[in-house]
Residue, then its C-alpha position, 0 to 999 in steps of 0.5 A: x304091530x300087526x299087519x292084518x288085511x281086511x275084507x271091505x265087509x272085515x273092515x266094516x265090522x272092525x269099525x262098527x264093533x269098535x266104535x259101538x265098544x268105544x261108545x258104550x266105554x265112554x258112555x260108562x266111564x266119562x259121562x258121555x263125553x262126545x270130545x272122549x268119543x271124537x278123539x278115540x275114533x280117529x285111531x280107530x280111522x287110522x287102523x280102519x285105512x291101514x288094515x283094508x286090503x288093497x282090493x278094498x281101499x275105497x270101502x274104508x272112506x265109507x264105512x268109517x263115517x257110518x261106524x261114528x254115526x252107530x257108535x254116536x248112539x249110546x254116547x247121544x243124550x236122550x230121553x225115554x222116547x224114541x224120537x227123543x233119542x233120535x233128537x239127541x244122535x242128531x244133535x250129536x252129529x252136529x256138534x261132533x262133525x269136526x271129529x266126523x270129517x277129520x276121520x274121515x278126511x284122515x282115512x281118506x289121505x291114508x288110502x289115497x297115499x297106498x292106492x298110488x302107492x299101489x299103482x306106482x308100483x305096478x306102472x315100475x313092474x310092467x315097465x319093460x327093462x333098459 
C-alpha cells in the first residue's frame, strides 16, 4: 500500500475531490443512496488520517467533515430552486449525521494514536542514555 504524506491543504483536496467523486458515483449508480454515501466515506476518512503528514495531523478532523458535507451536494434530494436544493443538503446532513460523526470520530482516533505516537517517540530520543 502506498505511504503518501500529504499537506494540510494536499490532504484537503484529496478528501474533497473524493468525496465530490464518491457522491456523483452514487448519485449515478444507486439512486442517491445516502447509507452508499455514509459507508464509502468512512474509508475515505481512514486514508485521509493516515496519508497527513505529521506537521499536519490536526487539519485532517477538519477537513473530513467539511468533504461529507460538499460531496452531500450531488447525493441531496432537491428540486429545480436553489433553496430547494438547499432544503434537501440540509435534511440530508441530518439524517446522515451517524455517518458524519463516526468519520470523523474514526479520524479523530487515527491521529490522536500517531500524534502520541510522535511524541512518545521524540521524549525516547531526546532522553539521554543510562
Amino acid at each position: 500500500m502506498p505511504n503518501p504524506r500529504l499537506t494540510g491543504l494536499g490532504v484537503g483536496l484529496f478528501c474533497t475531490a473524493l468525496m465530490l467523486t464518491l457522491g456523483g458515483l452514487v448519485a449515478l449508480l444507486f439512486g442517491s443512496s445516502l447509507t452508499v454515501y455514509g459507508v464509502l466515506f468512512l474509508p475515505v476518512c481512514v486514508l485521509t488520517a493516515a496519508w497527513v503528514r505529521r506537521a499536519d495531523l490536526v487539519t485532517a478532523v477538519i477537513v473530513v467533515p467539511i468533504a461529507f458535507a460538499l460531496g452531500l451536494v450531488p447525493v441531496a434530494d432537491g428540486g429545480d430552486g436553489t433553496g430547494d436544493r438547499l432544503m434537501g443538503l440540509f435534511t440530508a446532513l441530518a439524517t446522515q449525521a451517524g455517518w458524519l460523526y463516526g468519520g470523523t470520530l474514526v479520524t479523530g482516533v487515527i491521529v490522536t494514536v500517531r500524534k502520541v505516537r510522535q511524541m512518545r517517540h521524540r521524549v525516547a530520543r531526546n532522553r539521554p542514555p543510562v
